[in-house]
N, C-alpha and C positions, 0 to 999 in steps of 0.2 A: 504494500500500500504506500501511494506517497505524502508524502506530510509534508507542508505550506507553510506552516506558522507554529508558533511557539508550543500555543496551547494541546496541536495535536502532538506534537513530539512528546511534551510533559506525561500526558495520557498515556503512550504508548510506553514511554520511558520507566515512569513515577511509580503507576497504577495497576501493572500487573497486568498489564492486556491477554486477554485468554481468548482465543480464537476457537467461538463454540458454535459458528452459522457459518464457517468458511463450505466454500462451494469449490469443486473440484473435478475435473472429467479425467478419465481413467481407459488409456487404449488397451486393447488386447487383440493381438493376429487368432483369426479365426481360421482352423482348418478342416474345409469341408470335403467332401468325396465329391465323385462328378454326379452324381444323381442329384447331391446337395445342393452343389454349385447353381445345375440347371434350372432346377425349383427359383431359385433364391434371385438367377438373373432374369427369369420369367417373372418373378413380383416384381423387380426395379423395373424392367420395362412395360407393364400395365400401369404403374403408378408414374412414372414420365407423359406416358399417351393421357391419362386422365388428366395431370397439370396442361399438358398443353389442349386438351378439349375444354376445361376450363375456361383459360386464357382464351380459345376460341368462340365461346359462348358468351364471354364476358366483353370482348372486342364487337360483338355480331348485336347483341341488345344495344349497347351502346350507339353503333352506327343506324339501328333500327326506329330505336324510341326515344334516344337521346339521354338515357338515365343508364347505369351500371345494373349489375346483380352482385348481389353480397354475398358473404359468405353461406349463412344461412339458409340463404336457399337452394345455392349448391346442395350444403350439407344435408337438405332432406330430400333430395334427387337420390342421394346413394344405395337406396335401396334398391329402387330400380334400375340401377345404375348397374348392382351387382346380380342383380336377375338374371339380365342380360346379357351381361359377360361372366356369366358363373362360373365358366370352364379355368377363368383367370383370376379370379377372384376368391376360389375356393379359398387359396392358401397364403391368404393377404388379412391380417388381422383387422378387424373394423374401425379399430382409433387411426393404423396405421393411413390407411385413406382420408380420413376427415383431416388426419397433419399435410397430407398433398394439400386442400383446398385451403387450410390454414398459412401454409407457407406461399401459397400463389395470393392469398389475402393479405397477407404481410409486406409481399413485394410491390403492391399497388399502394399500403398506405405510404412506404417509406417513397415512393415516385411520389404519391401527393405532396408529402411533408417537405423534398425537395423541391417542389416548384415554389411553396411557399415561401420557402426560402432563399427562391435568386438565385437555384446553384443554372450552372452554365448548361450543362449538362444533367437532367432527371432522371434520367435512365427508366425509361418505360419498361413494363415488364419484355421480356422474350421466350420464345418459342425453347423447347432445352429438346436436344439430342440424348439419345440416349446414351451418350460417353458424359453427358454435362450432368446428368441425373447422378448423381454419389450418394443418396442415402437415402432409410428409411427410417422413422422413428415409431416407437412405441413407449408412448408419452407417459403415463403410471403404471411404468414396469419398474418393481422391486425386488425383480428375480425371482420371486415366489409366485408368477404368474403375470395376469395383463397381460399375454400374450411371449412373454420369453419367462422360463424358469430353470435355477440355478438346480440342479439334480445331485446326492449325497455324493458322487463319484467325480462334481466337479467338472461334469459336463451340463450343454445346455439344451434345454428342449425350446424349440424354438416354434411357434404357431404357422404350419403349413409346410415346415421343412422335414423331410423323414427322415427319424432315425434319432440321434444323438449327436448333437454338434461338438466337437474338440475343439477346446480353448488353450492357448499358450497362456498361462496364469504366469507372465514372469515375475511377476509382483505383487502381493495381496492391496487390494482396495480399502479404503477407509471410507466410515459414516455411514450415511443412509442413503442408498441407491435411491432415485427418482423416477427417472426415465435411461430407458436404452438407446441406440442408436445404433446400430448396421453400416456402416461407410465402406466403400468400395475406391482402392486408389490401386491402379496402373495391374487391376485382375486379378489383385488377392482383396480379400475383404474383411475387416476390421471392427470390434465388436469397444464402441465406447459407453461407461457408464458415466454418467454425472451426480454425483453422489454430494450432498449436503449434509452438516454436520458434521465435516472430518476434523478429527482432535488434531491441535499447534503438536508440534515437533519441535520443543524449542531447545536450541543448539545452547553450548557453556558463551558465556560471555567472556570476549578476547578484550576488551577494553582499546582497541582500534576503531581508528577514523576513516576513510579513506575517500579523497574526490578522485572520480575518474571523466577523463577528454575523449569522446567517443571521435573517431575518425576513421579514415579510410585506408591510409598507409600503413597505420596498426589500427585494428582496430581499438581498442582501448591502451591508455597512457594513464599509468595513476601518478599521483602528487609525489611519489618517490622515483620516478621514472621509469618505474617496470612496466614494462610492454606485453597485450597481447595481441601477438597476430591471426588474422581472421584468415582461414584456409579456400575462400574465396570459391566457392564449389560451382557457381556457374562458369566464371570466369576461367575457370580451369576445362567444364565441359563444353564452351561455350561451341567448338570446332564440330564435336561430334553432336551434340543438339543441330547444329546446324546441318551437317552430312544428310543427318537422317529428315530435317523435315525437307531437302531435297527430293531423297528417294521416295518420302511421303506423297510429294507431288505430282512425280511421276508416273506411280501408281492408277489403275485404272481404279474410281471409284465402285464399291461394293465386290472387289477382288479378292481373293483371299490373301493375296499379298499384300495389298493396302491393307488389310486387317493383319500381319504380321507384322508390319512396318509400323504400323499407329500400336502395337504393344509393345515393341521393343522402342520406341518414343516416349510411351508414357512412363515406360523402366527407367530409363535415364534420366528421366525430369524428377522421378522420385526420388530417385539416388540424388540429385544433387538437394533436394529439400532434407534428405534424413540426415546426409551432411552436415549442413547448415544447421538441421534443429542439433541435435547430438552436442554441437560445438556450442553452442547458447544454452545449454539446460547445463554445459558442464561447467563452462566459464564464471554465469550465475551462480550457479552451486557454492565455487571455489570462494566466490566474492562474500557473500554470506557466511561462509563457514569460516573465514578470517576476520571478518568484522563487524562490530557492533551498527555502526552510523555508515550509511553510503550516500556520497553527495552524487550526483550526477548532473548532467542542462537538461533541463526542460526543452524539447527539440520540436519546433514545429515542422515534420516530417513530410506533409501534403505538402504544405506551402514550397519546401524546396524540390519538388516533384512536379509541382505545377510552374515555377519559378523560371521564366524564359533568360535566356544568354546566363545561366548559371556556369558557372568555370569548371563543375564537378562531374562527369559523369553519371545521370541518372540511374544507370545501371547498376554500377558500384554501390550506389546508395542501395538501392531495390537488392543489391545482391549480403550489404551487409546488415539488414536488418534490422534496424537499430531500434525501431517501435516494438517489436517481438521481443527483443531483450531487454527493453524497459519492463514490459509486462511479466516476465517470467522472473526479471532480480523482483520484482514487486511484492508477487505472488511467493515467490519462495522467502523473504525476507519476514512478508510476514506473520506465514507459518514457521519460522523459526527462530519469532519474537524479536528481529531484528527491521531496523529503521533505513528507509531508505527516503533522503529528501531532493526534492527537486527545485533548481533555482534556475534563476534567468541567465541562458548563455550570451546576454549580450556583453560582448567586449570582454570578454572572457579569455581571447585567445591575443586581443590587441592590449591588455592591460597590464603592466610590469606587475608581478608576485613582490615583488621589493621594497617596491617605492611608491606603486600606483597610479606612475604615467601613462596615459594611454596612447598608444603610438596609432596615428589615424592611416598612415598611410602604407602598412601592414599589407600582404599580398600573400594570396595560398598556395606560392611558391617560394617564398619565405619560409623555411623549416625551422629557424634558428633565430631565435629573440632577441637580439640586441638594443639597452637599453641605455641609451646618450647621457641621461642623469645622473643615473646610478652606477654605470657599467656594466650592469646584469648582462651577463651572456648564459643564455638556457636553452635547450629545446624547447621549440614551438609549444607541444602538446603538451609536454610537463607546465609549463608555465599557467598553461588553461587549469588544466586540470590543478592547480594552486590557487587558483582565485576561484576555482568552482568549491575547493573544498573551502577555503575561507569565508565564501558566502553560507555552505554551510554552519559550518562554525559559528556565525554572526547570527542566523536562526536562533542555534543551540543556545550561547548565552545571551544573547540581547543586544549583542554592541554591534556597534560598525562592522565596518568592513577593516578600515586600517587598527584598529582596535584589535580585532579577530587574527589582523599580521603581524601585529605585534607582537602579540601572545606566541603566533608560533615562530618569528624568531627568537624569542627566547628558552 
């Protein structure tokens, strides 16, 4: 969680924070047999055709009578809905369907909610392929039923799948399961719980500070200069991603070689995200598990993605993910009773750690800080991340900023 101001640190600090409503989603690789497989990719493909019949009746009244259909009324279609396609329907749980109509209701409020808003771009609902379909939910499943149940042998019985589904349990789950989830990513498919109530894990306290300078050339620089480098996982595939959506295109559509070619595509795009995650649940971990206080910038991450003649490579940014790893040091810090604050990066990386000059005319080919007043010669990224931890610091107790550098020069 990030904390802004005094009073939540104190809280968090003081008071013995006990983390008893923390929320949590929990994967596990599901292995199924091909009879399994077949069932299970027969429901994701009846629940894609219903979302986009949906979307098509909802587009069709509109252009008809000039007013929408709501949820609602979908929702009491389904019965005949399922009369009629029974043969596909047999072995699709009943909540499972109403979350189609629910999720394709969802996508139309947040379209409203951005037009209200000015954004540039609404993004009206769209048609989904069945490669864009990735899940199915079963909304009050606590394992003991609703349509998925956790069976004494620690497999799953699943509503419409036959037989007993094998689960990779590499880790036991914590708190009270909610709902399930079904995710399908690059032909294996994936079994998430979201479970609430999971009890804090809280770690020994190391009595360390630490501000970290998120960047590109390492990613992270903490206030003592240690470096971690980010292993850059598109940017390393970026050759054979591209190979392959060549051969992609080549492909005649509905071939069965454009269906080899588009799974060995979506293999390699997973590999470079488990990568990426892997590297960010481990890096958070390490950060956590060293220290009490972590300062970080507050990063407005869209804005530099929408941000035209930016000097950074968009990709790089997209590739090092820096909004994910705020949310996962967040999340883990504060199941393990540990604080993480966020403060304002501006001039952060143009302001001496020393003396507090700010040098205006700083350039992000400049790697090396030289400071005319003072003398300070420092790396770039040490130097941020020294005024990102001192604005923490200035949080924690109350003072200034040169106040807070005083303190740690001495």
């Amino acid at each position: 969680m990030a904390v802004e101001d005094r009073q939540d640190l104190d809280r968090f600090l003081h008071r013995g924070y006990t983390v008893s409503d923390m929320k949590l989603s929990y994967k596990y690789r599901l292995c199924l047999n091909q009879e399994q497989t077949k069932v299970m990719q027969k429901n994701f493909n009846f629940c894609c055709f219903l979302y986009n019949s949906a979307l098509q009746e909802r587009i069709s009244h509109y252009n008809l009578f000039g007013k929408g259909v709501y949820y609602n009324t979908q929702c009491h279609a389904l019965p005949e809905i399922k009369k009629e396609f029974a043969g596909q329907t047999l072995s699709i749980y009943s909540q499972t369907l109403q979350q189609v109509l629910k999720r394709l209701d969802q996508s139309y409020q947040n379209f409203f909610r951005r037009v209200e808003e000015g954004a540039s771009k609404a993004g009206f609902p769209r048609y989904k392929s069945s490669d864009r379909f990735r899940s199915i939910v079963f909304p009050q499943s606590d394992l003991q039923g609703f349509g998925v149940k956790l069976l004494a042998n620690k497999r799953l019985q699943v509503f419409g799948i036959p037989g007993e589904v094998k689960v990779k349990w590499h880790r036991p789950f914590q708190g009270r399961c909610k709902q399930v989830m079904i995710v399908k990513q690059a032909n294996k498919f994936y079994l998430v719980l979201s479970c609430n109530n999971v009890p804090s894990e809280h770690l020994a306290k190391t009595g360390k500070t630490i501000g970290i300078d998120l960047g590109l050339t390492r990613f992270i620089t903490s206030d003592d200069g240690t470096p971690f480098h980010h292993p850059k996982p598109y940017k390393t595939a970026k050759q054979r991603l591209a190979l392959l959506n060549q051969k992609l295109a080549r492909k005649q559509r509905g071939s069965r070689n454009r269906r080899r070619v588009k799974s060995q595509l979506a293999v390699a795009y997973q590999k470079v995200s488990n990568i990426r995650a892997d590297f960010l649940h481990q890096t958070a971990k390490q950060l956590v598990a060293e220290n009490d206080i972590i300062v970080v910038e507050k990063l407005n991450i869209k804005s530099m993605l929408e941000a035209k003649g930016f000097e950074v490579n968009k990709e790089n940014i997209q590739d090092a993910s820096w909004g994910r790893f705020l949310t996962l040091l967040s999340y883990k810090a504060e199941r393990a009773g540990k604080v993480v604050i966020e403060v304002d990066p501006r001039n952060t990386s143009k302001r001496c750690s020393g003396c507090g000059n700010v040098k205006q005319d700083l350039t992000l080919r400049d790697r090396e800080y030289h400071c005319e007043p003072c003398g300070l010669a420092i790396d770039r990224d040490q130097n941020a991340a020294i005024n990102i931890k001192q604005l923490g610091m200035s949080c924690v107790t109350g003072q200034t900023v040169s106040e807070a550098s005083t303190l740690r020069s001495r």
